[in-house]
KOLPAMAR-273074 format. One record per residue (C-alpha): residue number from 1; z, x, y. Coordinates in steps of 0.5 Angstrom, whole numbers, plus 500, padded with zeros to 3 digits. Each point is the difference from the previous one (the first is absolute). Layout:
N
<resi = NUM, up = Z, east = X, north = Y> $
...
***
This chain:
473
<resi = 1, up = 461, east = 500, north = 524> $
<resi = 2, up = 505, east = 496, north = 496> $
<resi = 3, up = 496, east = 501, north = 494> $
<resi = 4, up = 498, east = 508, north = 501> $
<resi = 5, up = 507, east = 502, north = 501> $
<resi = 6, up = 503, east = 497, north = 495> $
<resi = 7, up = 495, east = 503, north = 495> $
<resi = 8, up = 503, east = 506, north = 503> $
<resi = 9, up = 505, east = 499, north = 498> $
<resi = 10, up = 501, east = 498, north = 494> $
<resi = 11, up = 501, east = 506, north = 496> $
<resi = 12, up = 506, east = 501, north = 503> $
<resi = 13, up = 501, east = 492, north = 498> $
<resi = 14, up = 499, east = 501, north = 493> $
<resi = 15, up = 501, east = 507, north = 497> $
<resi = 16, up = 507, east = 501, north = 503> $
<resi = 17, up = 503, east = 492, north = 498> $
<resi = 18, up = 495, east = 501, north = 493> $
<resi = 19, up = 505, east = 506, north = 498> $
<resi = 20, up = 506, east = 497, north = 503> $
<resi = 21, up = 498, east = 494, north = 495> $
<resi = 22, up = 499, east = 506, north = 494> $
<resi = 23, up = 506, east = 502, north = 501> $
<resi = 24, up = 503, east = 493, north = 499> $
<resi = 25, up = 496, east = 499, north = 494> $
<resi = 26, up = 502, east = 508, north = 497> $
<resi = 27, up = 508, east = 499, north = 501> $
<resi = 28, up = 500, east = 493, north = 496> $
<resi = 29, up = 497, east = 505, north = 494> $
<resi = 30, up = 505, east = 507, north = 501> $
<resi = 31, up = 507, east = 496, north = 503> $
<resi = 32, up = 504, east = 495, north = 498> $
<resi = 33, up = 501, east = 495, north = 504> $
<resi = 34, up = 507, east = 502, north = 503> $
<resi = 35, up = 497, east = 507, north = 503> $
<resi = 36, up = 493, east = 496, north = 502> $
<resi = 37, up = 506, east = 495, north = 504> $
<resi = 38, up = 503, east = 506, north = 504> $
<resi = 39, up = 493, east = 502, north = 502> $
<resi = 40, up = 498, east = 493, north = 502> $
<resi = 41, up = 507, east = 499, north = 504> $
<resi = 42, up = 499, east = 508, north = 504> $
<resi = 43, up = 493, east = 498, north = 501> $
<resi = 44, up = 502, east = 493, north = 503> $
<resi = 45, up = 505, east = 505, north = 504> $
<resi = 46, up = 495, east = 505, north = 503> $
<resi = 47, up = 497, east = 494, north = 503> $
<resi = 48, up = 506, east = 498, north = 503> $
<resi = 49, up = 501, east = 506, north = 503> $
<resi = 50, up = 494, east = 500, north = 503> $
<resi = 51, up = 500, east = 494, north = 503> $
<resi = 52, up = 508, east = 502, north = 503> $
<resi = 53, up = 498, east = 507, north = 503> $
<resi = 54, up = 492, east = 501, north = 501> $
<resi = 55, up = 496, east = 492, north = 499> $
<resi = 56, up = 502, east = 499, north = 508> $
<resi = 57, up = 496, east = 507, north = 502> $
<resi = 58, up = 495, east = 498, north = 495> $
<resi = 59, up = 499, east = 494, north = 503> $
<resi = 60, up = 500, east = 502, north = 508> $
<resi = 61, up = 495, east = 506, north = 498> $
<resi = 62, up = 495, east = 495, north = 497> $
<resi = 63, up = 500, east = 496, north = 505> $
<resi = 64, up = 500, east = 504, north = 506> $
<resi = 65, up = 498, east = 507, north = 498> $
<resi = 66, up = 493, east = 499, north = 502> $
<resi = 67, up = 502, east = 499, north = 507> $
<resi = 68, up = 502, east = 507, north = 501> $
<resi = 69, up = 493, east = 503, north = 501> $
<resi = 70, up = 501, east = 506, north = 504> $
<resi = 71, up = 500, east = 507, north = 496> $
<resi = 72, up = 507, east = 501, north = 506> $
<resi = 73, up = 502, east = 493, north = 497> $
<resi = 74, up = 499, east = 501, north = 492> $
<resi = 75, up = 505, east = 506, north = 501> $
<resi = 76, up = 505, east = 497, north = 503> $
<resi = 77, up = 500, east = 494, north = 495> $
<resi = 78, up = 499, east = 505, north = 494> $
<resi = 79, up = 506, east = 504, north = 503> $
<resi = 80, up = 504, east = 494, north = 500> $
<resi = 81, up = 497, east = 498, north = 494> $
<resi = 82, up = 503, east = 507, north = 497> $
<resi = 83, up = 507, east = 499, north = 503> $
<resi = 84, up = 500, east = 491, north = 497> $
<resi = 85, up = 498, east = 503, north = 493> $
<resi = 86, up = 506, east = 506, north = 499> $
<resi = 87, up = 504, east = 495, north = 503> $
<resi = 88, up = 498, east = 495, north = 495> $
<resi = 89, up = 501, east = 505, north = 493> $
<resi = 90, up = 507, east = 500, north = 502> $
<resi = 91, up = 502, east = 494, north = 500> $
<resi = 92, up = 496, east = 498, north = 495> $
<resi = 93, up = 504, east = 505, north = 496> $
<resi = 94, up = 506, east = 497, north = 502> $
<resi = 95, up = 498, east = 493, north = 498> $
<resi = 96, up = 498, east = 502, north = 493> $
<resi = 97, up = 505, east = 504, north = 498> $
<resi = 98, up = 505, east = 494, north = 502> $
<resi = 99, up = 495, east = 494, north = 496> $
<resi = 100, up = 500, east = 506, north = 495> $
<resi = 101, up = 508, east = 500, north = 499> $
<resi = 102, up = 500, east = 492, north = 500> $
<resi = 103, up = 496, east = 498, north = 496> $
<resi = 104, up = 502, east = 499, north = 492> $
<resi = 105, up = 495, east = 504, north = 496> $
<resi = 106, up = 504, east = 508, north = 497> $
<resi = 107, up = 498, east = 504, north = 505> $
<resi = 108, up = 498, east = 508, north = 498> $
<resi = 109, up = 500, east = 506, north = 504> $
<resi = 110, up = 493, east = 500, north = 498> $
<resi = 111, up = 498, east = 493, north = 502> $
<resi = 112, up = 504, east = 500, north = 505> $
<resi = 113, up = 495, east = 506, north = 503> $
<resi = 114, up = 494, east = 497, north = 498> $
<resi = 115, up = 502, east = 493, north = 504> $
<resi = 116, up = 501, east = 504, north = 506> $
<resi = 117, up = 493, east = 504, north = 499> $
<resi = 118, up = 497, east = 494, north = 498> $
<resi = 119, up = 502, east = 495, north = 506> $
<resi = 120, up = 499, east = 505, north = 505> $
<resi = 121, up = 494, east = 503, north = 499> $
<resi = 122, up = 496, east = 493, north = 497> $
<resi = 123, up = 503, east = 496, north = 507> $
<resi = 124, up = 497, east = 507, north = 505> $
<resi = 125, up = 493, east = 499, north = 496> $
<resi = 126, up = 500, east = 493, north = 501> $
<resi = 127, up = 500, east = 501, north = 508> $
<resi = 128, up = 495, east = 505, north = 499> $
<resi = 129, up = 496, east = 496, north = 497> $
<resi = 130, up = 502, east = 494, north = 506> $
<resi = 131, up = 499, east = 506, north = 506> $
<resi = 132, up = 493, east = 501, north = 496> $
<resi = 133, up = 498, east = 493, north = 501> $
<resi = 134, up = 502, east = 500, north = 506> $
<resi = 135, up = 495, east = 505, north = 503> $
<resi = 136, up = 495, east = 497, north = 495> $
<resi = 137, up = 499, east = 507, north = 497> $
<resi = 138, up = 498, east = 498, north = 493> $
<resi = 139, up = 500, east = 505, north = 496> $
<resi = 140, up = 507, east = 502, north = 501> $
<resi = 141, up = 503, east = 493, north = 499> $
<resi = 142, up = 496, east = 501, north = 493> $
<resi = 143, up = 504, east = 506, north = 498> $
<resi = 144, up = 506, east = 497, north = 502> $
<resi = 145, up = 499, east = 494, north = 496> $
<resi = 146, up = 498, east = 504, north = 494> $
<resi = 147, up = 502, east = 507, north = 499> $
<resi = 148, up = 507, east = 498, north = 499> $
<resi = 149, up = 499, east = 495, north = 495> $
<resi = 150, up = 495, east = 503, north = 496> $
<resi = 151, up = 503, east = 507, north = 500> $
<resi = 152, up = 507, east = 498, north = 499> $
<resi = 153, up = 498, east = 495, north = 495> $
<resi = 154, up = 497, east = 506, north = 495> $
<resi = 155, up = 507, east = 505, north = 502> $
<resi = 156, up = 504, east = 494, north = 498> $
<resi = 157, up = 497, east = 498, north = 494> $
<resi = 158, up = 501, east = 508, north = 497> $
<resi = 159, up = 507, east = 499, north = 502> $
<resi = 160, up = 502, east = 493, north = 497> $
<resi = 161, up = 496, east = 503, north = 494> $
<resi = 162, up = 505, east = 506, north = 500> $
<resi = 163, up = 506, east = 494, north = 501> $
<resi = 164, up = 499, east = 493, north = 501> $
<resi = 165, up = 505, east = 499, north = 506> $
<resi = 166, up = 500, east = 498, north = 507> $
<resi = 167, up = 501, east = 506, north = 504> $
<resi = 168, up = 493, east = 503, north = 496> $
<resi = 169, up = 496, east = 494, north = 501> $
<resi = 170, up = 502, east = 501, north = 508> $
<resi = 171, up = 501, east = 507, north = 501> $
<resi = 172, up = 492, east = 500, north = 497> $
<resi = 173, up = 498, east = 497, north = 507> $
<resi = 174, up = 504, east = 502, north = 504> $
<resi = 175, up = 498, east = 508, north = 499> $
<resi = 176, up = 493, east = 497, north = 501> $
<resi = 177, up = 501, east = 497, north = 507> $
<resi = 178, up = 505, east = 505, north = 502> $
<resi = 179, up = 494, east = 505, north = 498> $
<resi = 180, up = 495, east = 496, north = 505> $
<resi = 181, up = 505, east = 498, north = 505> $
<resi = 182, up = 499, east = 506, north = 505> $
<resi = 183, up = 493, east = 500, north = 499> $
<resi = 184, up = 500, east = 492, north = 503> $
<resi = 185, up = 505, east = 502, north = 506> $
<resi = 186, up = 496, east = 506, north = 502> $
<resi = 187, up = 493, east = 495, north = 499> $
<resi = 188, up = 502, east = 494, north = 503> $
<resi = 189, up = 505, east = 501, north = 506> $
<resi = 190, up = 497, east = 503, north = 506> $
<resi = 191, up = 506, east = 505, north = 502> $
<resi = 192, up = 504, east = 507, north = 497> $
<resi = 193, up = 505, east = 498, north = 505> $
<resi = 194, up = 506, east = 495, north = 500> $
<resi = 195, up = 502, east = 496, north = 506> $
<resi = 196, up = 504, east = 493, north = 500> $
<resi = 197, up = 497, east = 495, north = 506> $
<resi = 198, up = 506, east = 496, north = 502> $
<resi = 199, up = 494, east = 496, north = 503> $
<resi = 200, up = 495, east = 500, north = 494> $
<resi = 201, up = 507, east = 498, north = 495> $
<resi = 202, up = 502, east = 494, north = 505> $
<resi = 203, up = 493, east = 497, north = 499> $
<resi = 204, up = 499, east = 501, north = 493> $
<resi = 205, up = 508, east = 497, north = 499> $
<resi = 206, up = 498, east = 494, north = 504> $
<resi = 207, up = 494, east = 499, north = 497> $
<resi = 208, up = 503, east = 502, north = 492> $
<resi = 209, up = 507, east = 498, north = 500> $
<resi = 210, up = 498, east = 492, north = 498> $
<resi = 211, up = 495, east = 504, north = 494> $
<resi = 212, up = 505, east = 506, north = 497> $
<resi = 213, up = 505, east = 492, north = 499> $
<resi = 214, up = 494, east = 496, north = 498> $
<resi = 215, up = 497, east = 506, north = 495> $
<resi = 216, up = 508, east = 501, north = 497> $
<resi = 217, up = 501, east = 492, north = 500> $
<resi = 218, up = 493, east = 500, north = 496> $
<resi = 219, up = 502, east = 506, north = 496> $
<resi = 220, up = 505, east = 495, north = 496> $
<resi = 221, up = 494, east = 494, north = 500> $
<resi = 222, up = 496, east = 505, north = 495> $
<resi = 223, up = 506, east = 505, north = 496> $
<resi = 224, up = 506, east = 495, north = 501> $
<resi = 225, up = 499, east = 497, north = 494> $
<resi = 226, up = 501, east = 507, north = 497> $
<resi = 227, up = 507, east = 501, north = 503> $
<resi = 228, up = 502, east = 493, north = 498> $
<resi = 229, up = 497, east = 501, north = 493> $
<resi = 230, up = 504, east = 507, north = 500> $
<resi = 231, up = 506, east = 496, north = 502> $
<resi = 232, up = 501, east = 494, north = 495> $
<resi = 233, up = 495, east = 504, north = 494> $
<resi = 234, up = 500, east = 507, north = 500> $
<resi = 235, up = 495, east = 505, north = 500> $
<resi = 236, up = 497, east = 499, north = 494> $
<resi = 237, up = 498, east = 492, north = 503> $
<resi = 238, up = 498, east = 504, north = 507> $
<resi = 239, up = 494, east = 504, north = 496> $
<resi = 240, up = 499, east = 495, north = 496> $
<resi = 241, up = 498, east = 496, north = 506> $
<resi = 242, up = 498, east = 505, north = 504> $
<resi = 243, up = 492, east = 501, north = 496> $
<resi = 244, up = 499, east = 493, north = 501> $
<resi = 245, up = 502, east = 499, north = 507> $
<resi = 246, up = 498, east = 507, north = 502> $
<resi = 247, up = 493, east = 499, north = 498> $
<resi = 248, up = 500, east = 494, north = 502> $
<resi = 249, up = 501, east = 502, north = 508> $
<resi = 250, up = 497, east = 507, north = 498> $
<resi = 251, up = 493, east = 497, north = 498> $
<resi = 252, up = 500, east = 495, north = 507> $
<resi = 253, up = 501, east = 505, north = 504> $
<resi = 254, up = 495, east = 504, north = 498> $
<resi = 255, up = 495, east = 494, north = 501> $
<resi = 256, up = 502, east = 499, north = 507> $
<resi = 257, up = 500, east = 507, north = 502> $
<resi = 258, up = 493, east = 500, north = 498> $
<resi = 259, up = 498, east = 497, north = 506> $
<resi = 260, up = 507, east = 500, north = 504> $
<resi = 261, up = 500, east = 508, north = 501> $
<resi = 262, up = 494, east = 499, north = 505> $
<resi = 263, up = 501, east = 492, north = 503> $
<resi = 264, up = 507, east = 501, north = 505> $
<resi = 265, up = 496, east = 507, north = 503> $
<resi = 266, up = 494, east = 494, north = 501> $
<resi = 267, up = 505, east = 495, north = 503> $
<resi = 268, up = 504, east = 506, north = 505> $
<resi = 269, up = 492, east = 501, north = 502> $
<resi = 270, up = 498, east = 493, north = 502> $
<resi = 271, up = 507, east = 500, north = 503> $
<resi = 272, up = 499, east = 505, north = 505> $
<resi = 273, up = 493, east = 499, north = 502> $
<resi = 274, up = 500, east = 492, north = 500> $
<resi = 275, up = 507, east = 497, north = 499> $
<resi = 276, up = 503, east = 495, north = 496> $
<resi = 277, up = 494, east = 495, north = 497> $
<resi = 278, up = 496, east = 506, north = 498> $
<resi = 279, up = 505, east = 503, north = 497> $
<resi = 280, up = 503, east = 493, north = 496> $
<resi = 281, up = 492, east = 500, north = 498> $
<resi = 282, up = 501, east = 506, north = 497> $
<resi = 283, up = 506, east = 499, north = 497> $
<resi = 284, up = 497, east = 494, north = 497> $
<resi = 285, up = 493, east = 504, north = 497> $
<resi = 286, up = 504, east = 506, north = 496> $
<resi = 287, up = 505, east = 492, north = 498> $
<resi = 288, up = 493, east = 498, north = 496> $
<resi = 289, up = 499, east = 506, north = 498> $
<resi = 290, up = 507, east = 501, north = 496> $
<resi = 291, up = 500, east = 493, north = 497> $
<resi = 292, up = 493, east = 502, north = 498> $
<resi = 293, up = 504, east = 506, north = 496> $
<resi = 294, up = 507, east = 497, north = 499> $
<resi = 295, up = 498, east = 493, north = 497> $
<resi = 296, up = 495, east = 503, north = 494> $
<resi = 297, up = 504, east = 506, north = 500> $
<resi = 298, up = 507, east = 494, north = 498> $
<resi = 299, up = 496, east = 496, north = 496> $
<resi = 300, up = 497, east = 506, north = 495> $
<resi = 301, up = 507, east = 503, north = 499> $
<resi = 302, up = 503, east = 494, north = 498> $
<resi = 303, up = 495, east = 497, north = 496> $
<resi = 304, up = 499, east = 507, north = 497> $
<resi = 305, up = 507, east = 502, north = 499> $
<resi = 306, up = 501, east = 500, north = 493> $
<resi = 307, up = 495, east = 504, north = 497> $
<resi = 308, up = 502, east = 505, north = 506> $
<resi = 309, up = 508, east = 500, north = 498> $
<resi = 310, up = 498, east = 501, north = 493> $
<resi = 311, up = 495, east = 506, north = 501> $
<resi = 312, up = 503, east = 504, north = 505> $
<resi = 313, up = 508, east = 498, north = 501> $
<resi = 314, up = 505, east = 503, north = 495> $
<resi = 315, up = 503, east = 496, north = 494> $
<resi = 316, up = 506, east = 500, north = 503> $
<resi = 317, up = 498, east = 497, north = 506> $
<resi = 318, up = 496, east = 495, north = 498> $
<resi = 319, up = 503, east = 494, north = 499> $
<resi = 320, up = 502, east = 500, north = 507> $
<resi = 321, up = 495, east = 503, north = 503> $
<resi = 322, up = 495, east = 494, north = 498> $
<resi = 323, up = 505, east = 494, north = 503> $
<resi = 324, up = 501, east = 504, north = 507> $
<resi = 325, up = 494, east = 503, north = 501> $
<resi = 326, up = 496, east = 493, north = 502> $
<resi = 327, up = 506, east = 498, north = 504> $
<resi = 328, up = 501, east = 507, north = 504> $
<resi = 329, up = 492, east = 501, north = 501> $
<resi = 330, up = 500, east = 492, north = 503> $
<resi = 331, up = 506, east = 502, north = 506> $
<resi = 332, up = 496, east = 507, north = 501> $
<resi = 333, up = 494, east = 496, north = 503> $
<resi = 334, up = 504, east = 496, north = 503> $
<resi = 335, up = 504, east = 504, north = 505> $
<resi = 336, up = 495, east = 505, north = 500> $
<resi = 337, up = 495, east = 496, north = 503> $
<resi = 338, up = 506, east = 498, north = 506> $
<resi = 339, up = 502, east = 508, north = 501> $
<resi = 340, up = 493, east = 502, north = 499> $
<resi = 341, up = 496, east = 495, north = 505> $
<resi = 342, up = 504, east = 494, north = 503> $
<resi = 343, up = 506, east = 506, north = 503> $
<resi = 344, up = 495, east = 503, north = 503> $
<resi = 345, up = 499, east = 494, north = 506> $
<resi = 346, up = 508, east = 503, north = 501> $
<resi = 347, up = 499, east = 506, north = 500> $
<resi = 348, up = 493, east = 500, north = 504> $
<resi = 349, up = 505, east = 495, north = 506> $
<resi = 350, up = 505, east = 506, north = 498> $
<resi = 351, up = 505, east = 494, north = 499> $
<resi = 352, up = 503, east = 504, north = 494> $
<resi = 353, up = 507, east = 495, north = 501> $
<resi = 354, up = 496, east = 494, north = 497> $
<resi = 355, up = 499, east = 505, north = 493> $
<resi = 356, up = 507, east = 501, north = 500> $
<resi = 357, up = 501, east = 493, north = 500> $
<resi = 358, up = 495, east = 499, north = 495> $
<resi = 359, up = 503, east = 506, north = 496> $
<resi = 360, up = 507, east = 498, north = 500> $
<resi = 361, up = 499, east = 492, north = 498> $
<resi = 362, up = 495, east = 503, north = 495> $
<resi = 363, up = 505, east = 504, north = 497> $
<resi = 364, up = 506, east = 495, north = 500> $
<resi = 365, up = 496, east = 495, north = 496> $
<resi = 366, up = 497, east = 505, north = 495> $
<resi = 367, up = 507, east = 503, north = 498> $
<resi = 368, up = 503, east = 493, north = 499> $
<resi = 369, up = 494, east = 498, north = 497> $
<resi = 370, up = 501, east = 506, north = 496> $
<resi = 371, up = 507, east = 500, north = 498> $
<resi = 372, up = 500, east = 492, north = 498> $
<resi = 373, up = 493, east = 502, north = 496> $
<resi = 374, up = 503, east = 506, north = 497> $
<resi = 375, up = 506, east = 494, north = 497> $
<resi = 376, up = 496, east = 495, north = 498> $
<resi = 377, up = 494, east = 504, north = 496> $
<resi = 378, up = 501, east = 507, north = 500> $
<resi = 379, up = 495, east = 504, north = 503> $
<resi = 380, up = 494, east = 495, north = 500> $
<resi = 381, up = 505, east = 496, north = 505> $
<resi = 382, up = 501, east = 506, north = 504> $
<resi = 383, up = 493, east = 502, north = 501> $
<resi = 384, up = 499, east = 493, north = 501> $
<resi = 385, up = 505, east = 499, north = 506> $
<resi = 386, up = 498, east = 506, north = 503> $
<resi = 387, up = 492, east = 496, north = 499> $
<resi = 388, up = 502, east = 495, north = 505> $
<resi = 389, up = 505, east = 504, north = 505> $
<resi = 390, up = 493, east = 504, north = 500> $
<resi = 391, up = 496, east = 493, north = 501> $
<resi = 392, up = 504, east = 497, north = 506> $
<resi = 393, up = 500, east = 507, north = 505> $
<resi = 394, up = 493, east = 498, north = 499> $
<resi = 395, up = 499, east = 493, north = 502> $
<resi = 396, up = 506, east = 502, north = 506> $
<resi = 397, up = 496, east = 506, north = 502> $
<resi = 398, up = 493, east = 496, north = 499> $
<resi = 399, up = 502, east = 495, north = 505> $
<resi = 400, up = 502, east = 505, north = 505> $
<resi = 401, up = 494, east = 504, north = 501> $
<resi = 402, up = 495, east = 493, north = 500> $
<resi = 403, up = 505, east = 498, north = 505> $
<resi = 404, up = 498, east = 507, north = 503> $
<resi = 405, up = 493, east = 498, north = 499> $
<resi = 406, up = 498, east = 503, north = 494> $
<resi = 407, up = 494, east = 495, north = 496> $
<resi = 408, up = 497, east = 500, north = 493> $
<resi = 409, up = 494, east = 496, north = 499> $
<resi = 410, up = 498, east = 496, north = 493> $
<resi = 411, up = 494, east = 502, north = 498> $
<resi = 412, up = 501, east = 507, north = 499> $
<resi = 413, up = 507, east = 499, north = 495> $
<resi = 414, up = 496, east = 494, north = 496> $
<resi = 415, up = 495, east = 505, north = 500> $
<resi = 416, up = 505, east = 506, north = 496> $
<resi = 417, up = 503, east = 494, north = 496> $
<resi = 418, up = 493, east = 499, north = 497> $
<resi = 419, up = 499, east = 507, north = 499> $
<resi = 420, up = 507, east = 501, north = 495> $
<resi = 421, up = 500, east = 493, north = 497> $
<resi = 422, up = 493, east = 504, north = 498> $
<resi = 423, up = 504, east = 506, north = 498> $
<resi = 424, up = 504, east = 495, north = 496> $
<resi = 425, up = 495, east = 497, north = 496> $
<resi = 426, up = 497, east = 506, north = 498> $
<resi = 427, up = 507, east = 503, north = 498> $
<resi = 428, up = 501, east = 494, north = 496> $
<resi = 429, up = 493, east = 501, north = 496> $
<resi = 430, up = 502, east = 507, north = 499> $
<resi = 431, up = 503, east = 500, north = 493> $
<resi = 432, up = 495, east = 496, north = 496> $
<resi = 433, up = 495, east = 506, north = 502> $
<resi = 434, up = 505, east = 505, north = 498> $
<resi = 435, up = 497, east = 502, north = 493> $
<resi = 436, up = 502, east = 507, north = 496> $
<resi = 437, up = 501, east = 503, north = 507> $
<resi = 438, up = 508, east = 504, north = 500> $
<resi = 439, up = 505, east = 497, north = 504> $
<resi = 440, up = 499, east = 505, north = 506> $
<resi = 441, up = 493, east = 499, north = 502> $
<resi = 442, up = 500, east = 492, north = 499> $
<resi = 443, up = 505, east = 501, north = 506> $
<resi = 444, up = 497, east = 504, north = 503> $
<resi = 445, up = 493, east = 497, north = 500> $
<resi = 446, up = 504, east = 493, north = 501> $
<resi = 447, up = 502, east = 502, north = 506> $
<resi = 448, up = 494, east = 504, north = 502> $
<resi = 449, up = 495, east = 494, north = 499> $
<resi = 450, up = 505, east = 495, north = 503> $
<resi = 451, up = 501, east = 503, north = 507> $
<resi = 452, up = 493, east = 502, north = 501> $
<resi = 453, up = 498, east = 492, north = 498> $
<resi = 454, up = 506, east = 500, north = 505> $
<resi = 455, up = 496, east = 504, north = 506> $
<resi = 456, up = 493, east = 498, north = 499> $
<resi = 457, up = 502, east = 493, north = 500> $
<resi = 458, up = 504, east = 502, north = 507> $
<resi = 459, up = 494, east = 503, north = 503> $
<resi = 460, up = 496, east = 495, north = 499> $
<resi = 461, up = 505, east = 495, north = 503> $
<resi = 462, up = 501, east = 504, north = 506> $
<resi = 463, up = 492, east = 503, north = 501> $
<resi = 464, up = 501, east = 498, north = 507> $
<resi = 465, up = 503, east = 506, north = 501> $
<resi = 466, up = 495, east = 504, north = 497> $
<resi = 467, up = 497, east = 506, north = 505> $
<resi = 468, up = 493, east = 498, north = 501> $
<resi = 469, up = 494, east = 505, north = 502> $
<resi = 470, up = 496, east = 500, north = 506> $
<resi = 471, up = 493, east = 499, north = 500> $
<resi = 472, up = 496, east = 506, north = 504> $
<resi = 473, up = 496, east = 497, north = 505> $
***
């Protein structure tokens, strides 16, 4: 069931994130990198928002909208859901007009406007998309996940090319998501009324109250390293780092959200039909399968990130680009394999306290690690203070849920080490057989013939799971 739904899935998984990658790549070649900074900081900020106003919706309707199954119930939910949505989009426009009024960077009318469309039309989509999940309907949670970013990058590329600036780039996606918004509303919540549930807001408040801290306190784990380096270096440093380190956690999130989109819906599955030990095992199955993506997928772009830098990143941005990229994909890993997978034990117990917890002792040590870093070596030494604050929720986290009784077996981890240590030697022999081919297709061939070494040797070492066919009579 695993494997079926999260090849379902995958569309969603690599168009959406693929253009959110181009667009990185495309600013790098049309912004300076002072302009590139102010996008990178308004995109971190529209996270933000999104984890103040509507992430504890998001997360109570992931985790409990299947319980309503009833047309009558669906209404009322939906109805309510109405009511928490308009709220929302108020207060998220009074939260980002006040972010936007307090932060350094020379604020236009016109970019002012863009933020605003951008932030709250990008963060509604965002729950469409999580509310679509939800309700498994996979069709829709595609079209949330990528018609913004596809459509929004095209308009935005026009309007950058016709003026470099910030509010172009932005106002580009935002007049694509508003464009799709109604389409997603309509589609995926249930009701044309409005009713606020006092009971329904309780209990989602009860429940998301430790999460809507824990994702604002893990707001700043991922982007506070662009609020200190705005601080203490400027915008320019901001943009300089951002391509790098933005990359680094955009290329991990997408790998984990190849197999994570579909694993938690599993896991609430097993929960409710069998309790706590069937649902660990689950949560421990869809573990397997992310390293099997995560361990290759860190190892690769570490190994391959000077010739990607070269080809794709703007001369400008290079430099940087090439020391902070390794890093940031290394802190990614870590901390999506601990949001992705080992959370899910907490979530599943609904002992969202815990995560706060995790988040905050989390956050404390990347922002101190980041700041001494930042002192001792520049940006290299930000990221890499960021790295172990990343490293150390894990382990705390780790040990919480083993303790829950969440178990991973040897063999299987064994068995994804051999598979990449081969994907290292074939990324090792590559050049020598590089010949009159262009720059380009030696990468593409490079990485082509690297991974599908890496996959058919994974197959064969876990041919067990293989399906296997009856013989009639």
């Amino acid at each position: 069931m695993l494997l079926s739904r999260t090849l379902l899935y995958l569309p969603a998984q690599l168009i959406g994130p693929l253009a959110q990658f181009a667009a990185v790549v495309v600013w790098t070649h049309l912004m300076p990198p002072a302009a590139y900074g102010t996008v990178a900081l308004i995109l971190a900020m529209q996270e933000l928002v999104f984890q103040l106003c509507l992430a504890w919706w998001s997360s109570y309707v992931l985790r409990y909208a299947a319980a309503a199954t009833s047309p009558e119930e669906r209404q009322r939910q939906g109805a309510h859901e109405n009511a928490v949505l308009l709220v929302s989009a108020a207060l998220q426009l009074a939260v980002t007009v006040a972010l936007l009024t307090v932060g350094d960077s020379p604020l236009t009318p016109g970019l002012f406007a863009a933020a605003v469309g951008y932030t709250i039309s990008r963060s509604l989509t965002m729950h469409m998309a999580e509310r679509a999940r939800a309700a498994q309907a996979i069709g829709l949670y595609t079209a949330a996940q990528t018609v913004g970013p596809v459509l929004g990058l095209g308009i935005a590329i026009g309007l950058v090319l016709w003026t470099p600036t910030a509010a172009a780039a932005l106002a580009g996606f935002a007049i694509a998501q508003i464009a799709v918004l109604p389409l997603l509303w309509f589609a995926v919540v249930p009701a044309r009324t409005v009713s606020l549930d006092r009971t329904v807001l309780r209990r989602a408040f009860f429940f998301s109250a430790p999460l809507l801290a824990a994702g604002a306190v893990g707001w700043f784990t991922v982007n506070g390293i662009r609020v200190i380096v705005e601080q203490f270096e400027g915008a320019t440093a901001v943009g300089l780092l951002s391509v790098g380190w933005g990359l680094g956690q955009r290329l991990m999130s997408v790998a984990a959200m190849l197999v994570t989109a579909a694993a938690f819906p599993i896991a609430v599955e097993r929960m409710e039909r069998s309790g706590p030990e069937a649902a660990y095992a689950q949560v421990s199955r869809s573990s397997l399968l992310l390293l099997a993506i995560l361990v290759p997928s860190t190892v690769g772009v570490i190994w391959l990130t000077p010739p990607l830098v070269d080809l794709l990143i703007g001369a400008d941005f290079r430099e940087a680009t090439r020391v902070l990229l390794p890093i940031a994909t290394v802190a990614a890993a870590i901390r999506n394999l601990r949001v992705h997978c080992v959370d899910q034990v907490f979530l599943l117990l609904g002992r969202t306290g815990f995560l706060l917890g995790v988040n905050l002792a989390e956050a404390a040590a990347t922002l101190a690690g980041c700041a001494a870093g930042l002192a001792w070596g520049g940006l290299p030494g930000a990221c890499i203070g960021c790295l172990a604050g990343s490293a150390l929720g894990f382990v705390i986290c780790f040990v919480g849920a083993w303790r829950q009784g969440l178990r991973f077996t040897l063999p299987p981890l064994l068995k994804i080490a051999a598979a990449t240590a081969l994907m290292v030697v074939a990324l090792a022999l590559a050049p020598s057989l590089q010949g009159e081919l262009g720059a380009k297709l030696r990468l593409v061939l490079t990485i082509a013939g690297s991974g599908g070494l890496y996959l058919v040797a994974l197959a064969l070492l876990f041919r067990e799971y293989w399906p296997t066919r009856r013989r009639a009579g």
